[in-house]
C-alpha positions in Angstrom: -115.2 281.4 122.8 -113.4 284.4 124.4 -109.8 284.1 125.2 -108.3 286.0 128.3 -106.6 289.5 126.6 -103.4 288.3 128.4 -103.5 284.7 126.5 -104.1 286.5 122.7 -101.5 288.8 123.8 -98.7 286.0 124.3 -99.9 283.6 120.9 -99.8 287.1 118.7 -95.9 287.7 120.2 -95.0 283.9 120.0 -96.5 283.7 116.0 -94.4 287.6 115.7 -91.5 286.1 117.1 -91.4 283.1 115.3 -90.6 280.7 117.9 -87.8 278.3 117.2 -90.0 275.1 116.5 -91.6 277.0 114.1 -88.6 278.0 112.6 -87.4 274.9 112.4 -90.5 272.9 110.9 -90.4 275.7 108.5 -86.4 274.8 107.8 -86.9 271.2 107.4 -89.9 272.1 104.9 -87.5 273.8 103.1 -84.9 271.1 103.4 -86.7 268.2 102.1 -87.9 270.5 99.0 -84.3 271.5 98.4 -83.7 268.2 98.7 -85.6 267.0 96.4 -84.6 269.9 93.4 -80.6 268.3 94.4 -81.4 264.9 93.7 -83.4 266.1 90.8 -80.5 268.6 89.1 -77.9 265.6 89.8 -79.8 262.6 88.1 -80.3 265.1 85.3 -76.7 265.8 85.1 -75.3 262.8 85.9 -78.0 260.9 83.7 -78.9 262.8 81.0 -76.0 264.9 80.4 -73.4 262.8 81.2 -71.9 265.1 83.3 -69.8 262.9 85.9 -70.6 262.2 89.2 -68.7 264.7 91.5 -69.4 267.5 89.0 -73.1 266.6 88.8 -73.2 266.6 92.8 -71.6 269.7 92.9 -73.8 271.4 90.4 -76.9 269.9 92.4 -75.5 271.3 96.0 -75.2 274.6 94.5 -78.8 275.0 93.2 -80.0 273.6 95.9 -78.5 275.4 98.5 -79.3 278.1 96.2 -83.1 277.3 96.3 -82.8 276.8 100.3 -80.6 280.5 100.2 -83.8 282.3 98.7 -87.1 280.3 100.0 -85.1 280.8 104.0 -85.0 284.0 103.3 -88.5 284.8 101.9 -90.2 282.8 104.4 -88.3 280.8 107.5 -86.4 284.1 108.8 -88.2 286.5 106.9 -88.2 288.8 109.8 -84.7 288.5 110.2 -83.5 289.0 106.6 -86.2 291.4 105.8 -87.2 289.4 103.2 -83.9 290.6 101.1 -81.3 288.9 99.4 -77.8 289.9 99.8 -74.3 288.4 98.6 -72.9 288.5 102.0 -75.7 286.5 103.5 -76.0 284.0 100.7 -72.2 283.3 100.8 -72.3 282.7 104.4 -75.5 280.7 103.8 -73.2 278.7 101.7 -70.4 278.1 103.9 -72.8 277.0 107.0 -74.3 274.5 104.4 -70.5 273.4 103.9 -69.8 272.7 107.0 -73.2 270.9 107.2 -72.3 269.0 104.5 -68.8 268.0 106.4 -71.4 267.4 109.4 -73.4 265.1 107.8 -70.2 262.9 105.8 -68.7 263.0 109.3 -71.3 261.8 110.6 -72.6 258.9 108.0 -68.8 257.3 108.3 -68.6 257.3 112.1 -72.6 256.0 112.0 -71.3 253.4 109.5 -68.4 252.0 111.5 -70.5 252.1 114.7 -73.6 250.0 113.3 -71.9 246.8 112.7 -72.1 246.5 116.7 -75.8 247.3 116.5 -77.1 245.3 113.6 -75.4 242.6 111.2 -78.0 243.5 108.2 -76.2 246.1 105.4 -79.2 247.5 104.5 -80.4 248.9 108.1 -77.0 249.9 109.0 -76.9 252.3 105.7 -80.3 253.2 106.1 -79.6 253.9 109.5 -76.7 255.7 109.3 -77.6 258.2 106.8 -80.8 259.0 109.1 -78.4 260.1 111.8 -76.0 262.0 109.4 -79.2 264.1 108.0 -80.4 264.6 111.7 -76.6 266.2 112.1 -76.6 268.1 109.1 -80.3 269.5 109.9 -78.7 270.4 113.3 -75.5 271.8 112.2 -77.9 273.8 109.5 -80.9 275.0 111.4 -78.2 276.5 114.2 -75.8 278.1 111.8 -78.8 279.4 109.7 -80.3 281.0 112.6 -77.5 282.3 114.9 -75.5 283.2 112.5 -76.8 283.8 108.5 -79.8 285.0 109.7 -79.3 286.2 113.5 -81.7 289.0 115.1 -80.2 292.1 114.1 -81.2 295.1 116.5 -83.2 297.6 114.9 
């Protein structure tokens, strides 16, 4: 099967550009591995070391927004970044994942206050209202991450 020049032409530039749904499934890829390492490094902590519970979180959000820093960079806005790390970009990486974070807590509380309305069962209302704080934080992350940390830069 032969496709029309025109039509190869347009797939090569969307898969060069890396259009924005790809960039995103590649983000939430990244996210629920990163997620993964935080609850890992925080029932380690928490668990095995004793460390308590706020530390342990800490320590967690820090390797894994670590972890998300460095596989972003390497491979959701590789063109972007170049595929190199820098201090400047990993600290604002760092911040936008803050105010994700503030995104997502925001959002979990409001969710939470708002579900008793919705549903009189504890269990969906949590489970519920932590699937809408993760959609906000995803949000809040994907933007920041790619119109700011790791925005075009012209050549």
């Amino acid at each position: 099967m032969n496709l029309p020049p025109s039509l190869v032409g347009r797939l090569l530039a969307a898969w060069h550009d890396r259009a924005i749904v790809l960039k995103a499934m590649s983000f939430g890829v990244v996210g629920v591995v990163n997620t993964i390492v935080d609850a890992t490094v925080f029932w380690i902590a928490a668990r095995k070391f004793g460390v308590p519970i706020v530390p342990a979180n800490v320590l967690a959000w820090v390797v894994g927004v670590s972890g998300s820093y460095v596989m972003n960079s390497m491979v959701t806005f590789a063109r972007e970044s170049g595929r190199k790390l820098s201090l400047r970009s990993y600290l604002t990486f760092a911040a936008s994942g803050t105010v994700g974070l503030i995104a997502n807590t925001t959002t979990l509380v409001v969710a939470l206050a708002l579900m008793p309305q919705l549903t009189a069962n504890e269990d969906i209302q949590l489970a519920a209202s932590k699937a809408c704080a993760i959609l906000a934080s995803f949000l809040v992350n994907f933007s920041l991450s790619h119109f700011v940390v790791f925005r075009a830069r012209p050549r």
